[in-house]
N, C-alpha and C positions, 0 to 999 in steps of 0.2 A: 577659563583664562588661558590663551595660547600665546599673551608675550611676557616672558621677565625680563626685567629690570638690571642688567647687571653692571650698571656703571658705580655703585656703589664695592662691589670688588675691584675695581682699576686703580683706586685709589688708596686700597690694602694690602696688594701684591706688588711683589717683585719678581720682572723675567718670565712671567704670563701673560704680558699683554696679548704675545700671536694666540695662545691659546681661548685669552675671553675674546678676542676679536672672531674666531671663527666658530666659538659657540653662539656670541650677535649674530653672526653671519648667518647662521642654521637657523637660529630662532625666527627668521624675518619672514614673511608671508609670499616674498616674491621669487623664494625656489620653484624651479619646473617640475609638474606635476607627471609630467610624459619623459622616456618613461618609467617604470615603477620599478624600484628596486629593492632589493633587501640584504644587510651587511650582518654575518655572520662569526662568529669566533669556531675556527674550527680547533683550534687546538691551545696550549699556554701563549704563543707568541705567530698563531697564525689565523689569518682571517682570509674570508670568501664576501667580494661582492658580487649576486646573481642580479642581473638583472634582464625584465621580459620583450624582448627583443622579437615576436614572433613576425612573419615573413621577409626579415634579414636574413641575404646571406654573408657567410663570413667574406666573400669579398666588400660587403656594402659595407662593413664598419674597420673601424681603428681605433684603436689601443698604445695612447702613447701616455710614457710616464717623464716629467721633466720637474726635477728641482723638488719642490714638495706638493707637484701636483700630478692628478691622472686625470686624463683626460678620455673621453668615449665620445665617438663622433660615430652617426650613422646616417647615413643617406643612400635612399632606392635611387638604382638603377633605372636609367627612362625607359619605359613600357613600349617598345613601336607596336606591340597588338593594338587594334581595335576591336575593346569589348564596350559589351552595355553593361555599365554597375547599374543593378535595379539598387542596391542599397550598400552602402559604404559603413562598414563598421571596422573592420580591419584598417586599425591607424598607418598610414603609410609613409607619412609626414617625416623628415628629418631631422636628427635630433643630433644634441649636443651637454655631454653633461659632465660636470667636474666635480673631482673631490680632493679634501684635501688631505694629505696624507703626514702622517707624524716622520720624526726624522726616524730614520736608521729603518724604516719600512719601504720594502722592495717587491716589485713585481714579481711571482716567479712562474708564471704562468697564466693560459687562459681557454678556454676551449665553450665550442658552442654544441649544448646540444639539445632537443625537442622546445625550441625556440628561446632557449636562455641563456644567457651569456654570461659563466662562470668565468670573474676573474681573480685568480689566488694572490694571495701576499703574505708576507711574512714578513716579522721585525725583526733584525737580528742584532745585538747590541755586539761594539766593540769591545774587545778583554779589558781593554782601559775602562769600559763602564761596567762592567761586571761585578757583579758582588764577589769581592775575594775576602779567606780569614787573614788575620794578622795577629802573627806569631806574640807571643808575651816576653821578653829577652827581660829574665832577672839581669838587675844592674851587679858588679863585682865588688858593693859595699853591702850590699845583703849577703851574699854569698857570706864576706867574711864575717860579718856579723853571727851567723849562723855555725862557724867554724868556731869561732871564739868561743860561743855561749857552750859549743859542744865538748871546748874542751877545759870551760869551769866546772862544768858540771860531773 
């Protein structure tokens, strides 16, 4: 079974819709196959997508990030050699591929190397979304309370 169902959650949440919309979005059959990537957790709050890119060079692609998407676009450069391909197996085709990206997650990097296209991210929550402690402030009718008792006894 490679499709679920999930419109029965849309109709028991709240403020998730973007969320089930782009797990639908994932689930659906008509993502591109080309090319092959794979998305990594490198650390608490950072991630790696590699993906295989072999006879790109870094000028043939870009890397742009806008709003809550990233975008990867690659296209070869025209060939003026005349060769003979006896046989074509090295994809050279151009490609184009999106992801989307949760909020407060930022590019911080990218680098190509033995034909794979490392690109880093990291999420970094603002201090207003941070888990902070809060303080316990005794009110000053317990205080007195306690002063009293302390000093019937």
């Amino acid at each position: 079974m490679r499709h679920f169902d999930l419109s029965p959650l849309y109709r028991s949440t709240v403020g998730f819709d973007r969320m089930l919309s782009l797990l639908d979005s994932a689930n659906s059959d008509q993502a591109p196959a080309y090319p092959p990537y794979n998305i990594e957790r490198t650390g608490e709050n950072a991630y790696r997508i590699s993906m295989a890119v072999a006879g790109f060079k870094e000028a043939e692609l870009t890397i742009e990030a806008k709003e809550h998407t990233l975008t990867i676009h690659g296209e070869k450069a025209e060939d003026n050699e005349e060769k003979e391909v006896l046989y074509r197996g090295i994809a050279s085709r151009a490609f184009e591929r999106h992801f989307q990206l949760a909020e407060h997650v930022k590019v911080v990097g990218a680098s190509l190397e033995h034909g794979l296209l490392h690109i880093d991210l990291v999420r970094e929550l603002p201090e207003a979304m941070k888990p902070r402690k809060i303080n316990i402030n005794v009110s000053s009718s317990t205080e007195e309370r306690k002063q009293i008792e302390g000093k019937v006894n």
